[in-house]
N, C-alpha and C positions, 0 to 999 in steps of 0.2 A: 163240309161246313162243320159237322160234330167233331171230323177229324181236327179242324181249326181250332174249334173251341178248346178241346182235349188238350191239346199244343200249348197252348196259354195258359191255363190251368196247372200244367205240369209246372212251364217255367216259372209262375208265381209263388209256386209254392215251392219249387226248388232256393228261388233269392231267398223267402222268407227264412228258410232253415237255415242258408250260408248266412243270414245276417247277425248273428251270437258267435257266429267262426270269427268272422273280419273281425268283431268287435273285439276278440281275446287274444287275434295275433299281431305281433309284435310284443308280447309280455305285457298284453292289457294297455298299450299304448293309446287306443282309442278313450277308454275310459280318462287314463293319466291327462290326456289334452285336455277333455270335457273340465278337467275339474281345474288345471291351472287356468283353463281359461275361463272359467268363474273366478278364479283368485285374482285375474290379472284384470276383469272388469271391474271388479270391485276397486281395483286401485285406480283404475282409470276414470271412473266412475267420482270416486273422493275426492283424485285431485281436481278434477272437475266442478265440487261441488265447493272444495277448500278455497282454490282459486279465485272462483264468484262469490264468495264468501270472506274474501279478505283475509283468509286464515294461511300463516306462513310455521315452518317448524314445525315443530313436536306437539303433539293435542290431539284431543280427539272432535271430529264433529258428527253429528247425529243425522241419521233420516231414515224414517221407513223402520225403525228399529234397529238397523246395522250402524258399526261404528268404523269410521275411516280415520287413521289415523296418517304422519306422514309416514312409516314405516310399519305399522299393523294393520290390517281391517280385519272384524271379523260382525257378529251377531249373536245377541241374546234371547234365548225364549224365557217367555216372556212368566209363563207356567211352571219349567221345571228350573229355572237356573243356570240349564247347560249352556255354554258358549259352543257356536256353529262354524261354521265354515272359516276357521284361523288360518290366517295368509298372512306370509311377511313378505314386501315387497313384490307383492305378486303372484309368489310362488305356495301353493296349497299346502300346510303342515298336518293340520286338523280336521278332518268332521266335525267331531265334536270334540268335547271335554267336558265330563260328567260325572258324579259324587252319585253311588249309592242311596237311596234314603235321603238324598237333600231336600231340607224342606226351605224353600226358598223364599226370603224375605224382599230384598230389594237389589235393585242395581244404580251405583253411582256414579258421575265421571266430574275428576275436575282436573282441569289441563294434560297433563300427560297421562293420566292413573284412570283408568278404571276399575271400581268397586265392587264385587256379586259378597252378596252375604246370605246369612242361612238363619233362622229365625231364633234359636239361639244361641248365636255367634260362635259357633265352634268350629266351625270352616271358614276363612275370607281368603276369597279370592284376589288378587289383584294381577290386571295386565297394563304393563306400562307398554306408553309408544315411545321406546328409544331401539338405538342402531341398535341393540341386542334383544329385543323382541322379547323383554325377560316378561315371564308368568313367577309368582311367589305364591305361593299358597300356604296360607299357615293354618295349624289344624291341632287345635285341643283336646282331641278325642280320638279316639281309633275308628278310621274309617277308611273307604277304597274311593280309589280316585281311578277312573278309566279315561285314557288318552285313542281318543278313535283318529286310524291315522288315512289320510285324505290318500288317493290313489296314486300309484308309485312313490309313493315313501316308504323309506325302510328304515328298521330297528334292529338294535344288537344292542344286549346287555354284559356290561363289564362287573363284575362284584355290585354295587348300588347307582352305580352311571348308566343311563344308556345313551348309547348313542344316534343322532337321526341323520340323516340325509336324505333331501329333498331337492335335487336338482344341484343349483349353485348353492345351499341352504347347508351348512353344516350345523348342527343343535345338539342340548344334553340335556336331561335330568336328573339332576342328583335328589337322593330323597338319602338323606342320611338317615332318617329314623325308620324306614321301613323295614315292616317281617316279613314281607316279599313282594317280588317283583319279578312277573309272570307277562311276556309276550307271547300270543296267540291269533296268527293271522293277521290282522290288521288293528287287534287291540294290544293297547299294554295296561294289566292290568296292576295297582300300585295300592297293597293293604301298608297302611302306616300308623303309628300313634301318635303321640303328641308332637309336633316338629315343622320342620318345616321343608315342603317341594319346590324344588328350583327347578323351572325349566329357562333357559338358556342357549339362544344363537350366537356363532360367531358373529358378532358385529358386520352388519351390511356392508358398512362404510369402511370397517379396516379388517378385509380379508385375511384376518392371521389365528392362527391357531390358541384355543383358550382353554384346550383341556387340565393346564395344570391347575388353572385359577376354581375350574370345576371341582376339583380333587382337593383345594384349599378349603372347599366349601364343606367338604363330607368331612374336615379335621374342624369346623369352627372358628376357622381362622380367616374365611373373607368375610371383610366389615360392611362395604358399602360401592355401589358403583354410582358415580356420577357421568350424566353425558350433559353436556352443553352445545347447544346449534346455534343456527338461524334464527334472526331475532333473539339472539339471547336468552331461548325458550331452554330451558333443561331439564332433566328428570334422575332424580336421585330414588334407587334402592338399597333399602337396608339391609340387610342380610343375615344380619345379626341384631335381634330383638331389641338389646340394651344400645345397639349403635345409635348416634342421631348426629347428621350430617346438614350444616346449613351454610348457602351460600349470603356472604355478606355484603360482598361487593363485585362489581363487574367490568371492567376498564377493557379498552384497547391493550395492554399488555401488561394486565395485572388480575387475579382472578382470587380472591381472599375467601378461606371457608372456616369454620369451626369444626372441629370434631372430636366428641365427646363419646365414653364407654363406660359403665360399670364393671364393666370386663374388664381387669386389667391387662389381661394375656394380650401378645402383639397380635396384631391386624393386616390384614391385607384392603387396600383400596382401588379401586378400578376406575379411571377415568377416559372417555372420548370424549375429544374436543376437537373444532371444526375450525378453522381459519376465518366462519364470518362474525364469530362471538370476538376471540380475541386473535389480534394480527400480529402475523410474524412473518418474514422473509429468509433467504439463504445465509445473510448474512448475520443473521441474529444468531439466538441459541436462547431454550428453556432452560430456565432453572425454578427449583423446588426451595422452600425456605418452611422450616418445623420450629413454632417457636421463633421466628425472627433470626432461627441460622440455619446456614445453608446446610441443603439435606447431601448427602454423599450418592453421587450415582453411580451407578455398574453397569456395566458394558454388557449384560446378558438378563433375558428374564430367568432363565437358571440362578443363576449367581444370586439374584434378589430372593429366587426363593428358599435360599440357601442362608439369607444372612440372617446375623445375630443383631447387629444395630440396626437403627432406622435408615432407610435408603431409598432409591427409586432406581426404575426402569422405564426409558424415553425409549417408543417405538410412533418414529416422524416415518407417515405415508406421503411422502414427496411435500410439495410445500400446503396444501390443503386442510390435513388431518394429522393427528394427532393421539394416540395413546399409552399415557402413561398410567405404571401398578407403581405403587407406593408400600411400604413395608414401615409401620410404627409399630414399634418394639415393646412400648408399655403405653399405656391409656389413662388422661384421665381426663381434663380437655386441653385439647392443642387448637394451635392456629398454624393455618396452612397456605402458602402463598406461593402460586405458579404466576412467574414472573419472565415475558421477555424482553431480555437483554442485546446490546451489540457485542457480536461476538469478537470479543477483542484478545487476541493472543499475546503472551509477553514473548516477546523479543529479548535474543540474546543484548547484554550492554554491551555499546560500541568500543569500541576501545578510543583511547582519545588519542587523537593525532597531535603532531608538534602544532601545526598551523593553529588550533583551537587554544593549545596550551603549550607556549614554549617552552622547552627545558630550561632549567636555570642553572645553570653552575655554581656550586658552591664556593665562595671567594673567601678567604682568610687574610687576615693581616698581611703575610707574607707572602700574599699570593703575586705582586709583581716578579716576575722570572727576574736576579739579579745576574749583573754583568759581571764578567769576571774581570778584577782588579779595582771595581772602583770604590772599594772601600779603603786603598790604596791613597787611591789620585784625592778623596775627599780631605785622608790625614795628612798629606804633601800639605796642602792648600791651606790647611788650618795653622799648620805650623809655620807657614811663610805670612801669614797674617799676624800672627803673635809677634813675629821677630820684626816684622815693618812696626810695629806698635810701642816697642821696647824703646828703638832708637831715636823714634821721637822724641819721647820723654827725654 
């Protein structure tokens, strides 16, 4: 019986010890599930709540403290200011995100935008729910920002970029004005002065690469991204302090914006657009209009970022989605008009057949062919008329 007991004893406490093994092999894959599958409930969880809730598109809706967005959730405490558990579509980016010394005033949200601010405004935060999951932090002071990164994500730093990967999740942030940028295990650690931090996903919805647009940002040269959805919901970032972008109008195949810069330098602007705001088919085609004339487009987002005049860059994900970069060369305010059109080719001119239009001959006086000699038999005849005339008399 002791020897029994003995027996049991051994094997419990054998499992217990294997249990921290199983949990770290596979490269921590046990942990990595744990947390997207909090990421994934959370989303499951939102749309659930968005759903019963009549909420469609882009926005955020509240409960319990956390915030579900259609493509962000995550949660605020309540004490320090840090934002918790950040998931984009699912997939786990963050723990947290947290400011040294923050002393935390309030949190806001109104449709797409959520607000954290700090009691004398020298840190704001804001996370938008759009396909690019963008974080903006702007920051009047010199201060650190720590990025704690949720399990199996990984970082690598480029000169002031880093880069994340998180599953299907490709991300950056640029902190142009940082005096370092130091990764250490599962933090990155971000000292910066006055400026501003972009954190930045490739877009959910159009899986393509956006590092140059990232690298436009650390030169001051991306202005603004716009996305537009579902319900006509959309969310516009600034990017640039002095930028300010507004949409005017909203049609079935017309989308009118202003945008305006104290900057004069050329700008870069970033748009996703979705097929249920405005409707286009295969046979259509966008075009861009700056000022009420047509903008010139290039065949490459290279080339765009290459150019000297104002232009665009049309990247069509099948007939759905939709994004285009825009390139305005000089600022002061313009009017911007993405407009779809039938796509209509010009056709070589036909050539015109006889049957349409028959030839014509050119006819001159003398154009009867004359007979040979009868100018002859005409002077016979005249002269025999005179002479029958004569002997009358």
């Amino acid at each position: 019986m002791n020897l029994l007991i003995k027996s049991i004893a051994i094997a419990l406490a054998l499992t217990l010890i294997s249990l921290p093994v199983f949990g770290e092999m596979g490269d921590g894959k046990l942990g990595e599930d744990m947390m997207r599958g909090k990421a994934n409930e959370m989303m499951k969880e939102g749309k659930d709540l968005r759903e019963k809730g009549g909420m469609m598109g882009m926005g955020f809706m509240h409960s319990e403290g956390r915030s579900f967005g259609n493509y962000v959730t995550f949660s605020v405490d309540n004490s320090s200011g840090a934002v918790m558990n950040y998931g984009i579509s699912g997939s786990a980016i963050f723990d947290y995100i947290n400011f040294s010394g923050f002393n935390f005033k309030d949190s806001t949200t109104m449709g797409a935008l959520t607000r954290i601010t700090n009691k004398d405004n020298s840190v704001v935060i804001q996370l938008h729910d759009n396909p690019a999951a963008v974080i903006n932090i702007k920051t009047s002071a010199t201060t650190t920002l720590i990025f704690t990164l949720a399990s199996g994500v990984t970082a690598t730093k480029e000169d002031k970029i880093v880069n994340i990967t998180a599953g299907n999740v490709t991300a950056y942030i640029a902190a142009a004005n940082a005096t370092s940028i130091n990764i250490a295990g599962k933090e990155i650690r971000i000292e910066s002065t006055k400026g501003n931090i972009i954190f930045r996903a490739v877009p959910v919805n159009m899986p393509v690469m956006n590092r140059k647009f990232m690298e436009e940002m650390m030169k001051n040269r991306a202005g603004a991204e716009i996305s537009v959805g579902i319900s006509d919901k959309s969310s516009i970032v600034n990017y640039s302090d002095d930028m300010n972008v507004m949409i005017r109008s909203l049609e079935r195949n017309r989308m009118r914006m202003t945008i305006n810069s104290q900057d004069h330098s050329g700008k870069f602007i970033m748009m996703d657009i979705d097929n249920t705001s405005m409707m286009w088919n295969e046979k259509q085609k966008i075009r861009m209009y700056l000022d009420n004339k047509s903008l010139r487009e290039v065949m490459s987002e290279q080339e765009l970022y290459d150019a000297k005049e104002s232009s665009f860059w049309l990247n069509m994900m099948g007939r759905n989605r939709m994004q285009a970069v825009m390139y305005i060369a000089n600022f002061s305010e313009h009017q911007v008009d993405i407009v779809v059109e039938d796509n209509v080719t010009s056709a070589p001119t036909p050539e015109v057949t006889p049957i349409a239009t028959p030839e014509v001959t050119k006819v001159t006086v003398s154009g009867t062919p004359k007979t040979p000699g009868f100018e002859i038999v005409i002077g016979l005849l005249g002269t025999a008329i005179v002479y029958r005339m004569r002997r009358k008399l």
